[in-house]
C-alpha positions in Angstrom: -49.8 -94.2 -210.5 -49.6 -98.2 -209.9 -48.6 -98.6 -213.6 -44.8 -97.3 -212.2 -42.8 -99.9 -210.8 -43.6 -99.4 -206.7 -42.5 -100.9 -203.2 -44.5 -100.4 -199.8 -42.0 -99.3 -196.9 -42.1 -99.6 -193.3 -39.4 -97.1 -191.7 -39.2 -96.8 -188.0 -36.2 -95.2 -186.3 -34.2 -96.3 -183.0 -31.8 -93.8 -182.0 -31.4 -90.1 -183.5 -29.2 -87.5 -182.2 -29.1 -83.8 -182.6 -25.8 -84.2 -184.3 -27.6 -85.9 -187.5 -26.7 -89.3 -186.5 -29.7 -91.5 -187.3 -30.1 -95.5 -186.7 -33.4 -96.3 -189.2 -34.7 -99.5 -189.7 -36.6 -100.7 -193.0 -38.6 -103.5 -194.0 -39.2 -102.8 -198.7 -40.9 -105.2 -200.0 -39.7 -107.7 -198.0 -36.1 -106.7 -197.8 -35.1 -106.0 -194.8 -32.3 -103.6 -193.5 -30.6 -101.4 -190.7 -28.9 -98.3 -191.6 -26.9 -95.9 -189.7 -26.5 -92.1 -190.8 -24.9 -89.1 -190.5 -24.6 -85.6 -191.7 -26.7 -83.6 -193.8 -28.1 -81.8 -196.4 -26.6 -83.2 -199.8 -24.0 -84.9 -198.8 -24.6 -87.6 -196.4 -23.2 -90.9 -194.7 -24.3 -93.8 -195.2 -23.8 -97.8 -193.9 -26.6 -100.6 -194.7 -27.1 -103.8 -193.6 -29.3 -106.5 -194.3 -31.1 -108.0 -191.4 -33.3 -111.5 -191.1 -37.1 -111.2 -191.2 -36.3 -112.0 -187.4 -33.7 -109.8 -186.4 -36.2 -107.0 -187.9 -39.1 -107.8 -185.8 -36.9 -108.2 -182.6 -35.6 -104.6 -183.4 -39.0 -103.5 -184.8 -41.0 -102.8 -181.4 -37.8 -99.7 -180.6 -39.3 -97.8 -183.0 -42.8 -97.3 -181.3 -43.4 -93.6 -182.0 -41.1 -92.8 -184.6 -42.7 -94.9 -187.8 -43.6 -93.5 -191.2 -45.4 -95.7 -194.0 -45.2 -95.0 -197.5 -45.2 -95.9 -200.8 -42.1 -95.8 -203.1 -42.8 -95.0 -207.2 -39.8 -95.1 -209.6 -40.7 -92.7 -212.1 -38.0 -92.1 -215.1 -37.2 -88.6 -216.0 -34.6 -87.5 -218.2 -32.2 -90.2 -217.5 -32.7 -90.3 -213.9 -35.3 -91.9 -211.1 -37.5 -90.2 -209.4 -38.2 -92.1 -205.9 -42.1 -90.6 -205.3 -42.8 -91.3 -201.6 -46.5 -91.4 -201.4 -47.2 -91.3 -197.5 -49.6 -93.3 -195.3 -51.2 -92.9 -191.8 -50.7 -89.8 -190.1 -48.6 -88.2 -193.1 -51.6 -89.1 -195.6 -51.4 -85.9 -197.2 -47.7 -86.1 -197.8 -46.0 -86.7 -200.9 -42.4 -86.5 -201.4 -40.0 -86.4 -204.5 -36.1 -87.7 -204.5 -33.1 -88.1 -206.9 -30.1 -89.3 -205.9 -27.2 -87.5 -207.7 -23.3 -89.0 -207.9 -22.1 -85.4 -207.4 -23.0 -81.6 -206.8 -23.0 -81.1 -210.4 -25.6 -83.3 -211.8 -27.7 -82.3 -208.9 -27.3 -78.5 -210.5 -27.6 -79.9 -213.9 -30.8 -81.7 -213.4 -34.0 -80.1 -214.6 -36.5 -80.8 -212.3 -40.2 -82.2 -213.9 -43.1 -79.2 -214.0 -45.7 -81.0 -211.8 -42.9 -81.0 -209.0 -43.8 -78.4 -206.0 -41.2 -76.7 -203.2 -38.4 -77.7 -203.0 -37.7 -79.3 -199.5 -33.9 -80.2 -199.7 -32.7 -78.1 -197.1 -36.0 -78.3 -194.8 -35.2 -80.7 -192.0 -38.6 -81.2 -190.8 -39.5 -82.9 -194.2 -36.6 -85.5 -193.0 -38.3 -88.9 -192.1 -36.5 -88.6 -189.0 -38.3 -86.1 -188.1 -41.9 -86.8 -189.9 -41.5 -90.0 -188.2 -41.1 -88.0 -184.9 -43.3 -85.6 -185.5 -45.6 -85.5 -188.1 -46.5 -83.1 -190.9 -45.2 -79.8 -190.6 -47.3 -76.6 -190.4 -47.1 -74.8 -193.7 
């Protein structure tokens, strides 16, 4: 798996509503950001910023509770990434796969890979709001 290029992520969130607003903070690699974000499903909202190594760690200790650690794989497929999130910590036995589509269409058009499993687009507790909140869901 470590041949495929790969980031580690720290994700903790500050504020989320019921509404499906979300304030998440990041630190990939290094980089780090604040984003805010709203609505659902496959179309969503959303506004980064970037944030200095100390802005982050002053924000950082708001997120007690609601972190999630991973791994991030870029895996190629067909002419699109795969972003594989290989979980840490209390969502060990988590694995996740994402593709980011311009529109509706593609999404529908894409063909997914055969070792994927369920698909979990419309299942909000596979959210990292909500792992991050509440760990692994019951199958």
């Amino acid at each position: 798996m470590h041949n495929y290029p790969h980031q580690e992520i720290s994700q903790g969130y500050i504020a989320v509503s019921d509404e499906g607003l979300e304030v998440r903070l990041r630190n990939k690699g290094g980089k780090f950001t604040q984003a805010v974000k709203s609505g659902g499903g496959l179309k969503r909202l959303e506004v980064e910023i970037e944030l200095s190594r100390m802005q982050f760690e002053k924000l950082w200790p708001l997120t007690e509770g609601k972190r999630v650690q991973k791994v991030r794989y870029e895996i190629y497929h067909r002419g699109w990434t795969l972003e594989l999130d290989v979980y840490g910590g209390k969502l060990s036995d988590l694995i996740v796969a994402e593709v980011e589509f311009d529109n509706e269409e593609q999404s529908r058009a894409f063909e997914l890979p055969d070792w994927l499993g369920q698909e979990i687009t419309h299942d909000e507790r596979y959210k990292n709001k909500n792992l991050a909140a509440y760990g692994l869901p019951e199958m």
